[in-house]
N, C-alpha and C positions, 0 to 999 in steps of 0.2 A: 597577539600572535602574528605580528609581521614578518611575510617572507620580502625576499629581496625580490622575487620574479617569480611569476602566475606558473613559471618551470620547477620553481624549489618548491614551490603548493601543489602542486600534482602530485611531485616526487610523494610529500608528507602526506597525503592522503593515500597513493600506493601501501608507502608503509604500514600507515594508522590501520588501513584495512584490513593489512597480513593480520596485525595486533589484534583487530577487534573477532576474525572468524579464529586464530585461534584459541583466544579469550571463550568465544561461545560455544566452541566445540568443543570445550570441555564441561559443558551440560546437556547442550542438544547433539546429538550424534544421528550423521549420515542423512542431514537435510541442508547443505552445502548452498545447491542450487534455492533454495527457500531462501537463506538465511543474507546471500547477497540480494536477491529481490528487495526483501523488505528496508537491507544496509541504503540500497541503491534508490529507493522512496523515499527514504530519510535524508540522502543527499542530493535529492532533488524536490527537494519540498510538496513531494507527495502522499499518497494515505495509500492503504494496503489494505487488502477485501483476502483475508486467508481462507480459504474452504478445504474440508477435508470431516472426513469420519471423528467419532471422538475419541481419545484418549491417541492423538498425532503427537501433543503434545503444543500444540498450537497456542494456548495460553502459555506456557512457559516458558515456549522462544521467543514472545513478546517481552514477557517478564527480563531475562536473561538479558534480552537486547538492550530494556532499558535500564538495567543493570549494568550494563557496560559501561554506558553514556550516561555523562553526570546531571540528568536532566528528572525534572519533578514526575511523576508517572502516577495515574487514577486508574481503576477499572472499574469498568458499570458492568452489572450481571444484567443483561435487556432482559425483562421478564413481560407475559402480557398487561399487567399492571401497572408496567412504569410510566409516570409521568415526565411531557416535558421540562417539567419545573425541577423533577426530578434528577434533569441530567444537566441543566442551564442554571437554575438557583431560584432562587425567589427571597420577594420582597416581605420584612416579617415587619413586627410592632416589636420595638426594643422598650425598654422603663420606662421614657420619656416619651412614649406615642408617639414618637418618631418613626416613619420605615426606614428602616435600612436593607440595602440586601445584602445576603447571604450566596455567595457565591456555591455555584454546583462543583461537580466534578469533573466537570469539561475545560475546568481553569487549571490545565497542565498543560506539558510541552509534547509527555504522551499519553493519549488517551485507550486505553483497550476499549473498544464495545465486543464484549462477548456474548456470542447467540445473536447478531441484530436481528436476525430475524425471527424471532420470537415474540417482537414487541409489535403493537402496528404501526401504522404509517404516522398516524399523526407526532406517536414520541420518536420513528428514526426521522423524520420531517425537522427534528429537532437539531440536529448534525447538521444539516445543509449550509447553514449561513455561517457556523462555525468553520465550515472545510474552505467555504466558497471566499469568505470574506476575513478569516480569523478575527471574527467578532461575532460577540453575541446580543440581540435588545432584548429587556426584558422591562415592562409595564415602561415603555416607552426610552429608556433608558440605552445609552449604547456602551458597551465593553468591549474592549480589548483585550483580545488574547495574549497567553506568555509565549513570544516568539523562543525558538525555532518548536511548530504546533503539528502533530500527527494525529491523524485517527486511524488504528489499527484494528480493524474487525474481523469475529472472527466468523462464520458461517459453518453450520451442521447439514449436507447435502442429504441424509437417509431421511429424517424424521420432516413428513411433510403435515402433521398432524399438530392443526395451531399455529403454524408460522405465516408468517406476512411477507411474499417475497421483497425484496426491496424496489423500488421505483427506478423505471430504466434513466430518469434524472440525476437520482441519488447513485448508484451504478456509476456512470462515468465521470462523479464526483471523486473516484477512487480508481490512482495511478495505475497500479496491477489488479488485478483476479490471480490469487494466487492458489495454485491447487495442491495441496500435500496426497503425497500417496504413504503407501505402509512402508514400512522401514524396510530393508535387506535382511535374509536370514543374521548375516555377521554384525549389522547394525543393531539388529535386535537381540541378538546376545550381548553386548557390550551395554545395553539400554538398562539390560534385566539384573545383569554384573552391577552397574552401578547403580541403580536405587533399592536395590533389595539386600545391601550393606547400611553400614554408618555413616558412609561417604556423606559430607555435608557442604560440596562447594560453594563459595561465593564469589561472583566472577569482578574482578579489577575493572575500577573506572577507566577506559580509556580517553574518550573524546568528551570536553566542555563543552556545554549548550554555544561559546564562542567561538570555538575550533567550530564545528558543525556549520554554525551560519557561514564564516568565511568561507569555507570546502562549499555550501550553496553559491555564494557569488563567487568562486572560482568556477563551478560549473556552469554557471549562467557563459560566462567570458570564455570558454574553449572555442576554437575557431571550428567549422564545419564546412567542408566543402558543398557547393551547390548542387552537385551529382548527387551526394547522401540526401541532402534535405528533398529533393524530386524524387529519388526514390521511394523517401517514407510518404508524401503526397501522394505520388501514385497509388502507392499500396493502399491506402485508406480509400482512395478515389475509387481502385481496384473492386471493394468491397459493396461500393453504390447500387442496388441494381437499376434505376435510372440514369446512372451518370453516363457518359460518353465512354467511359474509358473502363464501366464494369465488365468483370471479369464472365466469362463464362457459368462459372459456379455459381457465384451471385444470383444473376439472372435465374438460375436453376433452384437455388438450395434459400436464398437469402431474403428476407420482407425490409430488414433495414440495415443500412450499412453504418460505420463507424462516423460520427463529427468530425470536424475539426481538434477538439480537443486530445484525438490520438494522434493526429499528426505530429503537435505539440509534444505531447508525450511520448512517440517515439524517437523525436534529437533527444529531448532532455535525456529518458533513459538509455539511448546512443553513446553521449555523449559522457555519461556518468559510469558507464562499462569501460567506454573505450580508458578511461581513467583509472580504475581498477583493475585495468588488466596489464598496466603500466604505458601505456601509449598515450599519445598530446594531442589526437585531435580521431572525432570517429570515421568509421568505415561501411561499406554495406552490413559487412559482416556483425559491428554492432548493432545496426538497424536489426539483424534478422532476430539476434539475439531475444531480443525485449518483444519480440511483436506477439508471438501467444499471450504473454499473460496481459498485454496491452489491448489485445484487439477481444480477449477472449469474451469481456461480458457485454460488450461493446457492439456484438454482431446479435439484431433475431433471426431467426431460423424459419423459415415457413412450414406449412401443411406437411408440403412434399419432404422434404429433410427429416423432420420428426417423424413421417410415415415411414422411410427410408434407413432411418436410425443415423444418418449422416452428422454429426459433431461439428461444433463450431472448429475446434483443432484441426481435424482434417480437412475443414475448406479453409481457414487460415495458411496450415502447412503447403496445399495445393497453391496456394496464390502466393506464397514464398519460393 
C-alpha cells in the first residue's frame, strides 16, 4: 500500500477512519468517544484498559472492532483459575517424546482479556512481557509475536469480591483507561430496537494488519511542534507532587504522579487525533484531548482525596 507522500497517508487514514466508526456504529450505538479511543490505541501501537459496569457492551465493541480489521483475534475469560501457561502455551510430549510447544492464546494480533481482574497477579503478571516486548519465553524459549499486537481489557468497577486489582506497573503498560458510562435514553432505545429483532449484522473488513502498520509508522513521522511536546511534559511534571513544577493539587490531592511513559503517550495519542480529525500535525488542543483517559490510572490519590471523595478526573481536568 504505497502512498506517494506521508500527505496522501494521512488523507487515507482520515478516510479509513470515517469507514471504520461507521462500519461500527452499525453495532455499537452511541459510544463514539469509546470507540475512537480504542481506533486510536490501535494506531498507535497501544493497549486499551476498558472499565465500565456489565452488560456496556464492552466485549463486543472489541469483537466488532476486530471484525472490522482483517486481523487474527483470541479472547481469554480471566478467571481465578487461570493459569499462565494458560494464556502463553506450554511445552507438551508429542509421539516421538519430543517437546513441542503449543502455542496460547496470546498469539494474535488482538487479544481481548476479559474480567483481568479476576485472575491474580501471577497469571495478569503474564501479559507484561507480551505488551512490554511483543514476545513471549516460555521454559526458556523466546517467541515472537504476530505484529501489528493489542491487548484489549476489559475491567468490572462494582464487584470488588474476588478480584485482584491490577499492579500499578501493569496499569501504565496500557495506553488509555477507558471509562464507559450507560447509554443515552435515545441510545438505548435504538440498542433494544436492534437486538431484540432478527437483525444479524456482520461488520466489513476495512483496514489489513498492512494498512494498520504503515498508518503506525505514518504516526510515528507526523511533525510536532516543540510548544505541544512541553506542554504534555509539563502536564505530567505538573502532576509530581515532588517535582519543581507540581501543581497545587498534587501536592494537596496526589501520593504519585504519572512517568514518563504518559508524556510519550500523550504526542503519540496527540498526534494520532490531530490525524483523525483531519489535520497534519498536533496542537494543545490534541494534547488536552487524550489526557483523561491518559493520565487517569496513572495518578494515586492520597489519604486526603479519598477522605475528600476528590477524583482523579477532577484533578486531571484542574490541571488542564
Amino acid at each position: 500500500m504505497p502512498f506517494a507522500s506521508d500527505k496522501e497517508a494521512a488523507d487515507a487514514l482520515y478516510k479509513a477512519y470515517g469507514r471504520l466508526t461507521s462500519e461500527i456504529s452499525q453495532t455499537i450505538i452511541g459510544q463514539e468517544e469509546v470507540v475512537k479511543l480504542v481506533l486510536t490505541a490501535v494506531f498507535c501501537q497501544g493497549h486499551c484498559l476498558l472499565v465500565g459496569v456489565p452488560g456496556l457492551a464492552k466485549t463486543l465493541l472489541i469483537h466488532t472492532i476486530a471484525s472490522s480489521l482483517d486481523m487474527s483475534f483470541n479472547r481469554v475469560q480471566f478467571t481465578p483459575d487461570l493459569m499462565p501457561s494458560d494464556i502463553l502455551g506450554s511445552e507438551t510430549l508429542d509421539q516421538n517424546r519430543n517437546f513441542q510447544f503449543v502455542k496460547g492464546p496470546v498469539f494474535a494480533n488482538i487479544v481481548l482479556a476479559d474480567e483481568i481482574n479476576r485472575t491474580p497477579p501471577k497469571t495478569q503478571a503474564a501479559l507484561l512481557e507480551a505488551m512490554q516486548e511483543y514476545s513471549v519465553t516460555v521454559a526458556g524459549h523466546h517467541y515472537k509475536l504476530p505484529r501489528p499486537f493489542f491487548v484489549l481489557a476489559t475491567q468490572n468497577p462494582i464487584e470488588q469480591e474476588g478480584t485482584y486489582p491490577l499492579p500499578e506497573a501493569q496499569l501504565d503498560r496500557f495506553m488509555f483507561h477507558v471509562a464507559l458510562s450507560y447509554p443515552s435514553f435515545a441510545s438505548e432505545l435504538q440498542i433494544v430496537k436492534n437486538t431484540t429483532g432478527d437483525r444479524n449484522y456482520k461488520p466489513q473488513v476495512i483496514l489489513t494488519a498492512e494498512e494498520i502498520i504503515a498508518f503506525q509508522q505514518l504516526i510515528r513521522r507526523v511533525p510536532v511542534t516543540d510548544n505541544v511536546v512541553e506542554y504534555a511534559v509539563k502536564l505530567v511534571h505538573k502532576t509530581r507532587p515532588e517535582s519543581e513544577m507540581a501543581a497545587p493539587q498534587a501536592k494537596q490531592y496526589l501520593e504519585w504522579g504519572a512517568g514518563p511513559r504518559a508524556s510519550q503517550h500523550l504526542i503519540m495519542g496527540a498526534k494520532c487525533n490531530a490525524l483523525l480529525n483531519g489535520k497534519y500535525s498536533p496542537d494543545i488542543e490534541d494534547v488536552k484531548t487524550v489526557a483523561v483517559p491518559i493520565l487517569r490510572h496513572r495518578l494515586v490519590r492520597n489519604f486526603k482525596a479519598e477522605a475528600e471523595g476528590i477524583t482523579v478526573e477532577q484533578i486531571v481536568k484542574e490541571l488542564l
